[in-house]
C-alpha positions in Angstrom: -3.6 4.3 -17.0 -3.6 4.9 -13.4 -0.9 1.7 -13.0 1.2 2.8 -15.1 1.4 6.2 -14.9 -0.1 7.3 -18.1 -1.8 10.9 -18.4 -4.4 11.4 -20.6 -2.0 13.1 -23.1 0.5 10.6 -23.0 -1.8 8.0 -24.1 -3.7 10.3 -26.8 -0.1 10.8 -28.7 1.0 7.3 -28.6 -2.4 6.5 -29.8 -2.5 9.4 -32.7 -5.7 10.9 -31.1 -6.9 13.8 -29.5 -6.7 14.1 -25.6 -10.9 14.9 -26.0 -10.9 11.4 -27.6 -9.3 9.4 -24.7 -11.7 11.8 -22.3 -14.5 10.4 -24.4 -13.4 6.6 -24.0 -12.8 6.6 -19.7 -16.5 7.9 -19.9 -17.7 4.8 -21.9 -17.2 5.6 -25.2 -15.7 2.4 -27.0 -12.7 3.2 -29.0 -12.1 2.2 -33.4 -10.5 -1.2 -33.0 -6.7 0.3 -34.5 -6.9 2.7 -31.6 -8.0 -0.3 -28.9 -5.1 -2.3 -30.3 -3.0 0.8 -29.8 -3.9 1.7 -26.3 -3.4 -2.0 -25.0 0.1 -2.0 -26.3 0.7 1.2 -24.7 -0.8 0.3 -21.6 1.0 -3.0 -21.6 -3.0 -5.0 -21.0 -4.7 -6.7 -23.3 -7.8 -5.8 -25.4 -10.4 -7.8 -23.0 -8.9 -6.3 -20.2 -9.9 -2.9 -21.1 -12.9 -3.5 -22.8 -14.0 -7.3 -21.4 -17.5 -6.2 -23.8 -15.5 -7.0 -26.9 -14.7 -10.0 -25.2 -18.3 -10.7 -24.8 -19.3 -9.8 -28.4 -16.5 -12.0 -30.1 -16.9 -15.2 -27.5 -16.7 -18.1 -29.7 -19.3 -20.4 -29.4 -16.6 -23.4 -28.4 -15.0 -20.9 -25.1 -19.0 -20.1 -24.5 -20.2 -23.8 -24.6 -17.4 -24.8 -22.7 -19.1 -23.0 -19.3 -22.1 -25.5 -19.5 -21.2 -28.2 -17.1 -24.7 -30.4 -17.4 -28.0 -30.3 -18.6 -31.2 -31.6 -18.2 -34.4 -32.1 -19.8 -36.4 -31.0 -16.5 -35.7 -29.2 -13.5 -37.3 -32.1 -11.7 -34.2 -34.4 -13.2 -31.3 -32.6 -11.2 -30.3 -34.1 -8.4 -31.1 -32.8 -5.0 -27.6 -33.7 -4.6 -26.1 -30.5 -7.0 -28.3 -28.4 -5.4 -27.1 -28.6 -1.6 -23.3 -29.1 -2.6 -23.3 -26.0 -4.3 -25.4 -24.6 -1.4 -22.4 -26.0 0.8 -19.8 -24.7 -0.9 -21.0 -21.0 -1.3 -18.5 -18.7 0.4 -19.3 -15.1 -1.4 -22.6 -15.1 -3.1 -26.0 -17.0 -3.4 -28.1 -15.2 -5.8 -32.3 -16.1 -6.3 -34.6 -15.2 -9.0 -37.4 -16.6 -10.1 -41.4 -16.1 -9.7 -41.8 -18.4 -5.8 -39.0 -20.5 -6.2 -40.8 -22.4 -3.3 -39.5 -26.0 -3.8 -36.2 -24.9 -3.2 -36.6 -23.5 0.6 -39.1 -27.0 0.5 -36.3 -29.2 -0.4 -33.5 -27.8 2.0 -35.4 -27.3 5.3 -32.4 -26.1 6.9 -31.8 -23.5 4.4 -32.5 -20.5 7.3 -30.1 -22.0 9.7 -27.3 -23.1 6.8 -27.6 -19.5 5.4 -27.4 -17.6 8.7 -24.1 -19.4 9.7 -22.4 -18.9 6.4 -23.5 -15.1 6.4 -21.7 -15.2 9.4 -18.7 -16.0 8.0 -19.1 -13.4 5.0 -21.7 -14.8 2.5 -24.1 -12.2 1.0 -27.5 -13.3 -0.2 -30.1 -11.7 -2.5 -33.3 -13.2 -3.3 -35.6 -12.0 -6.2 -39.2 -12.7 -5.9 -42.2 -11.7 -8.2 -44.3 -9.4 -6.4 -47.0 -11.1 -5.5 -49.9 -8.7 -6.5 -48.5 -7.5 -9.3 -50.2 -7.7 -12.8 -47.0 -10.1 -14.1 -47.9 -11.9 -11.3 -51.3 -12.5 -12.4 -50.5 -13.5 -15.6 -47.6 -15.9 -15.3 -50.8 -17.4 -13.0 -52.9 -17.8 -15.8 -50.5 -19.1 -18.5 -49.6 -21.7 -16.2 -52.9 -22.4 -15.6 -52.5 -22.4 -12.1 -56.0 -21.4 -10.9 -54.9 -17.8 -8.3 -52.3 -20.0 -6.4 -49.2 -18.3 -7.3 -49.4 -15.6 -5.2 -49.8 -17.5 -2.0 -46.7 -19.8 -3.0 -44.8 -16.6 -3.6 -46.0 -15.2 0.2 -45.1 -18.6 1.2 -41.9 -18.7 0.0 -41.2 -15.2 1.9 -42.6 -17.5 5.3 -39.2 -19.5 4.6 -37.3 -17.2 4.6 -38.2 -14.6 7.3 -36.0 -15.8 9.7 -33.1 -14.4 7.7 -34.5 -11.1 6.7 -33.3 -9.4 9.9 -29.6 -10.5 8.7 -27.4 -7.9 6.9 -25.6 -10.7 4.6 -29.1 -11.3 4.0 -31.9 -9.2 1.4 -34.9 -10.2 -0.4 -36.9 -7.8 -3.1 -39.5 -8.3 -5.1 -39.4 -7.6 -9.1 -42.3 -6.7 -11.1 -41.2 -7.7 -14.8 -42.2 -11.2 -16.9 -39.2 -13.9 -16.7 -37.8 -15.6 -19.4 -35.7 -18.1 -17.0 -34.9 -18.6 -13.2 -31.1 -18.3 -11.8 -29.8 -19.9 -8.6 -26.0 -18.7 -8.4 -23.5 -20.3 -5.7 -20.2 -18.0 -6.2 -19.2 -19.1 -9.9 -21.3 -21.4 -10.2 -25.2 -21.1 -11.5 -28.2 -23.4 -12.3 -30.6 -21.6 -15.2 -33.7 -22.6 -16.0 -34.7 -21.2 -19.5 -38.6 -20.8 -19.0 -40.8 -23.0 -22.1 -44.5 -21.7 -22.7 -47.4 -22.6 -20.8 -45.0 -25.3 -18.5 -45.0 -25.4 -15.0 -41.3 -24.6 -13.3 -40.3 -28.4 -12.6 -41.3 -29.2 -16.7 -38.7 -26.3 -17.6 -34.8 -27.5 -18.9 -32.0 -26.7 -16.4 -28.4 -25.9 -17.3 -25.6 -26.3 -14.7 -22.8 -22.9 -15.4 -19.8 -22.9 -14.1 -17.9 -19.5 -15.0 -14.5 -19.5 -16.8 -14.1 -16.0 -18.0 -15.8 -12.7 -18.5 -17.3 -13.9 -22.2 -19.2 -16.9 -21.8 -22.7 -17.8 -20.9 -22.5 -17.5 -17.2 -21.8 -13.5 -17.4 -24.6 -12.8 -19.8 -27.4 -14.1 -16.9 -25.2 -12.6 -14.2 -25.8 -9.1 -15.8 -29.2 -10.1 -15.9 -29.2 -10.7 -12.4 -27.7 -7.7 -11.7 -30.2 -5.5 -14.4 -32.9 -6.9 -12.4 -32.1 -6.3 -9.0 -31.5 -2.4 -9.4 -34.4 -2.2 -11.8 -37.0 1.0 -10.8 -39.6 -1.4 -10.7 -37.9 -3.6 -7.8 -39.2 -3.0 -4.1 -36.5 -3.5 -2.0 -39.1 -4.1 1.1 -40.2 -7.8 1.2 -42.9 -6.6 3.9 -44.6 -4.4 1.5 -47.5 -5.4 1.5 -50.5 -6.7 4.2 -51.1 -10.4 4.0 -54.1 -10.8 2.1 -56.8 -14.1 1.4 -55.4 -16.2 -1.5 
Protein backbone atom coordinates (compact mmCIF):
# COMPACT_ATOMS: atom_id res chain seq x y z
CA UNK A 1 0.00 0.00 0.00
CA UNK A 2 2.74 2.19 0.98
CA UNK A 3 4.38 1.64 -2.79
CA UNK A 4 1.74 2.50 -4.35
CA UNK A 5 0.19 5.01 -2.80
CA UNK A 6 -2.88 3.41 -1.56
CA UNK A 7 -4.82 4.83 1.72
CA UNK A 8 -6.61 2.66 3.68
CA UNK A 9 -9.90 3.92 2.17
CA UNK A 10 -8.84 3.66 -1.22
CA UNK A 11 -8.20 0.00 -0.86
CA UNK A 12 -11.43 -0.78 1.40
CA UNK A 13 -13.73 0.67 -1.69
CA UNK A 14 -12.06 -1.15 -4.37
CA UNK A 15 -12.21 -4.10 -2.22
CA UNK A 16 -16.13 -3.59 -1.14
CA UNK A 17 -15.16 -3.47 2.60
CA UNK A 18 -15.08 -1.37 5.44
CA UNK A 19 -11.94 0.84 6.09
CA UNK A 20 -12.13 -1.07 9.94
CA UNK A 21 -11.77 -4.27 7.79
CA UNK A 22 -8.41 -3.33 5.96
CA UNK A 23 -7.37 -1.82 9.65
CA UNK A 24 -8.03 -5.34 10.91
CA UNK A 25 -5.92 -7.11 8.10
CA UNK A 26 -2.32 -4.73 8.36
CA UNK A 27 -2.75 -5.89 12.12
CA UNK A 28 -2.71 -9.63 11.15
CA UNK A 29 -6.01 -10.44 10.49
CA UNK A 30 -6.11 -12.72 7.27
CA UNK A 31 -8.56 -11.48 4.82
CA UNK A 32 -11.89 -14.03 3.01
CA UNK A 33 -10.01 -15.29 -0.02
CA UNK A 34 -12.54 -12.95 -2.72
CA UNK A 35 -11.24 -9.99 -0.72
CA UNK A 36 -7.35 -11.34 -0.98
CA UNK A 37 -7.88 -11.84 -4.64
CA UNK A 38 -9.29 -8.33 -4.65
CA UNK A 39 -6.58 -6.50 -2.82
CA UNK A 40 -3.72 -8.15 -4.88
CA UNK A 41 -5.23 -6.91 -8.09
CA UNK A 42 -5.61 -3.60 -6.57
CA UNK A 43 -2.33 -3.50 -5.26
CA UNK A 44 -0.80 -4.83 -8.44
CA UNK A 45 1.22 -8.03 -6.05
CA UNK A 46 0.33 -11.27 -5.96
CA UNK A 47 -1.54 -13.30 -3.26
CA UNK A 48 1.83 -14.91 -1.78
CA UNK A 49 3.31 -11.72 -1.66
CA UNK A 50 0.97 -10.37 0.76
CA UNK A 51 0.18 -13.19 2.68
CA UNK A 52 3.41 -15.75 1.85
CA UNK A 53 1.22 -18.08 4.87
CA UNK A 54 -1.27 -18.96 2.18
CA UNK A 55 1.67 -19.83 0.32
CA UNK A 56 2.79 -22.05 3.03
CA UNK A 57 -0.67 -23.68 3.61
CA UNK A 58 -1.28 -24.54 -0.22
CA UNK A 59 2.57 -25.68 -1.04
CA UNK A 60 2.16 -28.64 -3.08
CA UNK A 61 3.87 -31.44 -2.12
CA UNK A 62 5.91 -31.63 -5.70
CA UNK A 63 7.31 -27.42 -5.09
CA UNK A 64 7.85 -28.72 -1.29
CA UNK A 65 9.83 -31.98 -2.19
CA UNK A 66 11.55 -30.19 -4.70
CA UNK A 67 13.79 -28.28 -1.74
CA UNK A 68 15.25 -31.72 -0.55
CA UNK A 69 18.52 -31.88 -2.25
CA UNK A 70 19.85 -35.42 -0.60
CA UNK A 71 19.22 -37.73 2.05
CA UNK A 72 20.62 -40.08 4.11
CA UNK A 73 19.93 -43.00 6.18
CA UNK A 74 22.38 -41.66 9.05
CA UNK A 75 23.97 -38.62 9.90
CA UNK A 76 27.18 -40.58 10.16
CA UNK A 77 26.69 -41.18 6.07
CA UNK A 78 27.06 -37.48 4.95
CA UNK A 79 30.11 -36.61 3.83
CA UNK A 80 32.45 -34.51 5.82
CA UNK A 81 32.86 -32.97 2.47
CA UNK A 82 28.93 -31.18 2.48
CA UNK A 83 29.54 -30.09 5.70
CA UNK A 84 32.77 -27.77 5.32
CA UNK A 85 31.65 -26.55 1.65
CA UNK A 86 28.66 -25.21 2.97
CA UNK A 87 30.65 -24.07 6.04
CA UNK A 88 32.87 -22.29 3.19
CA UNK A 89 30.46 -20.82 1.42
CA UNK A 90 28.30 -19.09 4.24
CA UNK A 91 28.30 -15.38 3.65
CA UNK A 92 25.09 -14.22 5.86
CA UNK A 93 24.04 -16.75 8.30
CA UNK A 94 25.18 -20.07 10.14
CA UNK A 95 22.46 -21.17 12.35
CA UNK A 96 22.99 -24.25 15.31
CA UNK A 97 20.56 -26.25 17.17
CA UNK A 98 20.67 -29.23 18.56
CA UNK A 99 21.29 -30.80 22.23
CA UNK A 100 25.83 -30.78 22.12
CA UNK A 101 26.20 -30.89 18.57
CA UNK A 102 29.84 -31.71 19.71
CA UNK A 103 31.10 -33.73 16.58
CA UNK A 104 30.62 -30.85 14.51
CA UNK A 105 33.21 -28.37 16.30
CA UNK A 106 35.26 -32.13 16.51
CA UNK A 107 35.25 -32.55 12.93
CA UNK A 108 36.18 -28.92 11.69
CA UNK A 109 39.04 -28.00 14.19
CA UNK A 110 39.40 -24.78 12.61
CA UNK A 111 35.85 -23.85 13.07
CA UNK A 112 36.86 -20.74 15.67
CA UNK A 113 39.42 -19.32 13.34
CA UNK A 114 37.14 -19.97 9.98
CA UNK A 115 34.20 -18.35 11.76
CA UNK A 116 35.94 -15.35 13.23
CA UNK A 117 37.34 -14.33 9.71
CA UNK A 118 34.09 -14.68 7.98
CA UNK A 119 32.21 -12.68 10.90
CA UNK A 120 34.68 -10.26 9.87
CA UNK A 121 33.48 -9.90 6.66
CA UNK A 122 29.67 -9.84 7.82
CA UNK A 123 28.56 -13.36 8.80
CA UNK A 124 26.23 -13.60 11.83
CA UNK A 125 26.21 -16.87 13.90
CA UNK A 126 23.75 -18.24 16.44
CA UNK A 127 24.20 -21.35 18.18
CA UNK A 128 21.43 -23.20 20.22
CA UNK A 129 22.55 -25.48 22.91
CA UNK A 130 20.43 -27.51 25.50
CA UNK A 131 21.04 -26.20 28.75
CA UNK A 132 23.07 -28.40 30.32
CA UNK A 133 21.34 -28.82 33.78
CA UNK A 134 18.17 -28.60 32.68
CA UNK A 135 15.48 -31.30 33.38
CA UNK A 136 15.19 -31.91 29.22
CA UNK A 137 18.61 -32.30 29.54
CA UNK A 138 18.44 -35.02 31.82
CA UNK A 139 16.09 -36.82 30.05
CA UNK A 140 17.21 -36.78 26.41
CA UNK A 141 20.29 -38.38 28.74
CA UNK A 142 18.37 -41.21 29.79
CA UNK A 143 16.46 -42.04 26.64
CA UNK A 144 19.67 -42.28 24.95
CA UNK A 145 20.87 -44.27 27.40
CA UNK A 146 23.81 -42.38 27.75
CA UNK A 147 24.79 -42.93 31.39
CA UNK A 148 25.08 -38.60 32.84
CA UNK A 149 27.50 -37.79 29.92
CA UNK A 150 25.42 -35.41 27.96
CA UNK A 151 25.90 -32.62 30.01
CA UNK A 152 29.61 -32.62 29.92
CA UNK A 153 29.54 -32.92 25.94
CA UNK A 154 27.15 -29.99 25.92
CA UNK A 155 29.84 -27.86 28.33
CA UNK A 156 32.31 -29.30 26.06
CA UNK A 157 30.89 -28.17 23.12
CA UNK A 158 30.69 -24.49 24.73
CA UNK A 159 34.90 -25.15 25.32
CA UNK A 160 35.00 -25.04 21.31
CA UNK A 161 33.55 -22.38 20.89
CA UNK A 162 34.65 -19.84 23.53
CA UNK A 163 37.00 -18.26 21.51
CA UNK A 164 34.27 -16.71 19.43
CA UNK A 165 31.87 -15.63 22.15
CA UNK A 166 33.58 -12.32 22.62
CA UNK A 167 32.70 -11.69 18.76
CA UNK A 168 29.57 -9.57 17.93
CA UNK A 169 28.80 -11.64 14.60
CA UNK A 170 28.95 -14.24 16.99
CA UNK A 171 26.02 -15.58 20.01
CA UNK A 172 25.38 -18.75 21.62
CA UNK A 173 22.13 -19.51 23.98
CA UNK A 174 20.99 -22.19 25.55
CA UNK A 175 17.29 -23.61 25.07
CA UNK A 176 15.43 -25.53 27.63
CA UNK A 177 12.64 -27.47 25.46
CA UNK A 178 12.73 -31.40 24.15
CA UNK A 179 13.96 -31.57 20.26
CA UNK A 180 12.25 -33.25 17.67
CA UNK A 181 15.33 -32.72 15.06
CA UNK A 182 18.76 -30.72 14.87
CA UNK A 183 19.34 -27.82 12.13
CA UNK A 184 22.68 -26.65 10.78
CA UNK A 185 21.79 -23.62 8.27
CA UNK A 186 24.61 -22.10 5.93
CA UNK A 187 22.59 -18.96 4.25
CA UNK A 188 19.87 -21.03 2.13
CA UNK A 189 21.01 -23.95 2.64
CA UNK A 190 20.25 -26.48 5.79
CA UNK A 191 21.13 -30.06 6.96
CA UNK A 192 18.00 -31.50 9.35
CA UNK A 193 18.24 -34.29 11.27
CA UNK A 194 14.65 -35.49 12.21
CA UNK A 195 15.38 -37.14 15.73
CA UNK A 196 14.08 -41.27 15.83
CA UNK A 197 13.42 -42.70 19.42
CA UNK A 198 15.88 -43.92 21.80
CA UNK A 199 18.87 -43.41 18.75
CA UNK A 200 21.96 -41.73 19.40
CA UNK A 201 22.57 -38.40 17.07
CA UNK A 202 24.97 -40.13 14.39
CA UNK A 203 21.98 -43.19 14.01
CA UNK A 204 19.32 -40.21 13.17
CA UNK A 205 18.37 -39.63 9.06
CA UNK A 206 19.77 -36.34 7.62
CA UNK A 207 18.17 -34.24 4.88
CA UNK A 208 20.24 -31.80 2.85
CA UNK A 209 17.54 -28.26 2.12
CA UNK A 210 18.20 -25.97 -0.14
CA UNK A 211 15.54 -23.08 -0.10
CA UNK A 212 13.54 -22.13 -3.22
CA UNK A 213 10.74 -20.06 -2.01
CA UNK A 214 8.86 -19.02 1.07
CA UNK A 215 6.51 -22.45 0.97
CA UNK A 216 8.56 -25.31 1.08
CA UNK A 217 10.30 -27.40 3.72
CA UNK A 218 13.25 -25.23 4.36
CA UNK A 219 10.91 -22.27 5.83
CA UNK A 220 8.91 -24.41 8.08
CA UNK A 221 12.33 -25.43 10.24
CA UNK A 222 13.65 -21.86 9.72
CA UNK A 223 10.55 -20.58 11.73
CA UNK A 224 11.42 -23.22 14.04
CA UNK A 225 14.78 -21.89 14.41
CA UNK A 226 13.61 -18.62 14.80
CA UNK A 227 10.49 -19.80 17.57
CA UNK A 228 13.28 -21.22 19.51
CA UNK A 229 15.75 -18.74 19.70
CA UNK A 230 13.33 -15.94 21.23
CA UNK A 231 11.60 -18.51 23.33
CA UNK A 232 11.18 -17.26 27.25
CA UNK A 233 12.77 -20.23 28.23
CA UNK A 234 16.12 -19.47 26.14
CA UNK A 235 19.17 -17.97 28.30
CA UNK A 236 20.83 -15.79 26.20
CA UNK A 237 24.09 -16.10 28.60
CA UNK A 238 26.26 -19.20 27.59
CA UNK A 239 28.27 -18.52 30.98
CA UNK A 240 25.31 -19.08 33.02
CA UNK A 241 26.18 -21.31 35.03
CA UNK A 242 29.50 -22.47 37.29
CA UNK A 243 31.34 -25.46 35.84
CA UNK A 244 30.26 -28.24 37.76
CA UNK A 245 31.68 -32.30 38.18
CA UNK A 246 30.08 -34.48 35.39
Amino acid sequence: MAANGVEVESLARSVGVDPKTVQRWLKGRLPHPRHRWKASDALGCSEQDLWPEIAIANASGTAATAEIMSAYARRADTPVQLWSRMLDRATTCVDLLGYAMLFFPEQHPDLPELLTDKCADGLQVRILLADPYCPETAIRDDLEGLDGTLSGRIRSTVRHFEPLLDNPGVELRYHRLPLYNAIYRFDDQMLVTPYLYRLHGFQHPLLHLKRLGPAGIFESYAHQFEAIWTAPTTTQSPTAYPEQEI
